[in-house]
C-alpha positions as CSV (number, residue, x, y, z in Angstrom):
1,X,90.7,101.0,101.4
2,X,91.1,105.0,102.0
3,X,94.5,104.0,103.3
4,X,95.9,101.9,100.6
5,X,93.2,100.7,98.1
6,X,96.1,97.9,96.7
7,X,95.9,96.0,100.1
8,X,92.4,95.9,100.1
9,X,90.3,92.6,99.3
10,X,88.8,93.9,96.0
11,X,87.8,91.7,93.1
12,X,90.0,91.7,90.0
13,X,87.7,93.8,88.1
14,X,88.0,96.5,90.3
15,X,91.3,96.4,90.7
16,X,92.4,96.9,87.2
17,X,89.7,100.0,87.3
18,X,91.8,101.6,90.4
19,X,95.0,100.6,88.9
20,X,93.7,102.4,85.3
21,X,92.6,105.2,87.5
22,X,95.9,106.0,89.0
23,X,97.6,105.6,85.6
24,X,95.2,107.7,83.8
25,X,95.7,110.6,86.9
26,X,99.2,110.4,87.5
27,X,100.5,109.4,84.3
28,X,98.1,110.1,81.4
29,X,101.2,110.5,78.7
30,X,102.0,106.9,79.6
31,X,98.6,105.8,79.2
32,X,98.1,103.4,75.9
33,X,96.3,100.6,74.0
34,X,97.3,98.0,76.3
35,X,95.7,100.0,79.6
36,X,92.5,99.9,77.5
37,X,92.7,96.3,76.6
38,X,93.8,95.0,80.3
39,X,89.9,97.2,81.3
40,X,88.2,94.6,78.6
41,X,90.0,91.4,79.9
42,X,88.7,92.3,83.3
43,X,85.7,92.9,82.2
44,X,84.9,96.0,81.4
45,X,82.8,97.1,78.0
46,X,83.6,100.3,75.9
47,X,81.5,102.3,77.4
48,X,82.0,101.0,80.7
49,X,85.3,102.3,79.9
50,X,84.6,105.6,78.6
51,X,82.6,106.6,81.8
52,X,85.8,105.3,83.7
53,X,87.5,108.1,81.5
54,X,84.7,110.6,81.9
55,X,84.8,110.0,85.3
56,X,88.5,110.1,86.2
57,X,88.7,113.4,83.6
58,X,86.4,115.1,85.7
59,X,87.9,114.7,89.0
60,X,91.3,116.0,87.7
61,X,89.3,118.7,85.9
62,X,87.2,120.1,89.3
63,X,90.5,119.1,91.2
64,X,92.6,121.6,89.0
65,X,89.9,124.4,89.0
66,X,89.6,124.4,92.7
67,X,93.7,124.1,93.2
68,X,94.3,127.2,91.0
69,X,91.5,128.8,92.5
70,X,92.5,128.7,95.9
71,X,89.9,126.3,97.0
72,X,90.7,124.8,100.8
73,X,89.8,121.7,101.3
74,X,86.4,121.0,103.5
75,X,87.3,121.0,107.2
76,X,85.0,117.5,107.5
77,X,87.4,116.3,104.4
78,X,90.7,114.3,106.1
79,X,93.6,115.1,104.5
């Protein structure tokens, strides 16, 4: 899964999370009511899907702050 998460034997429900994830970090102009909507057909409540969001904001948040900071990355951390 650390490799390539999409070739991995998840279950439906956490697929759509990961693929929301990546959407959310790589795209989040692109992101819209359907991304929400596929979340709750797999599943997923509204807060369920707010912490998703939470979560994922944070990450790019802490990942921005160390990046301008000139944070290097944890020698037991594989690239």
């Amino acid at each position: 899964m650390e490799q390539d998460w999409t070739t991995a034997p998840l279950s439906p429900k956490r697929a759509a999370m990961l693929t929301f994830a990546v959407k959310l970090t790589r795209t989040p102009a692109e992101m819209n009511d359907a991304d929400v909507e596929a979340l709750r057909s797999a599943g997923f409540s509204d807060r369920d899907i707010l912490d998703i969001v939470e979560v994922v904001g944070y990450y790019a948040y802490a990942n921005r702050i160390a990046d301008g900071l000139g944070i290097e990355i944890e020698s037991w951390n594989p690239d």
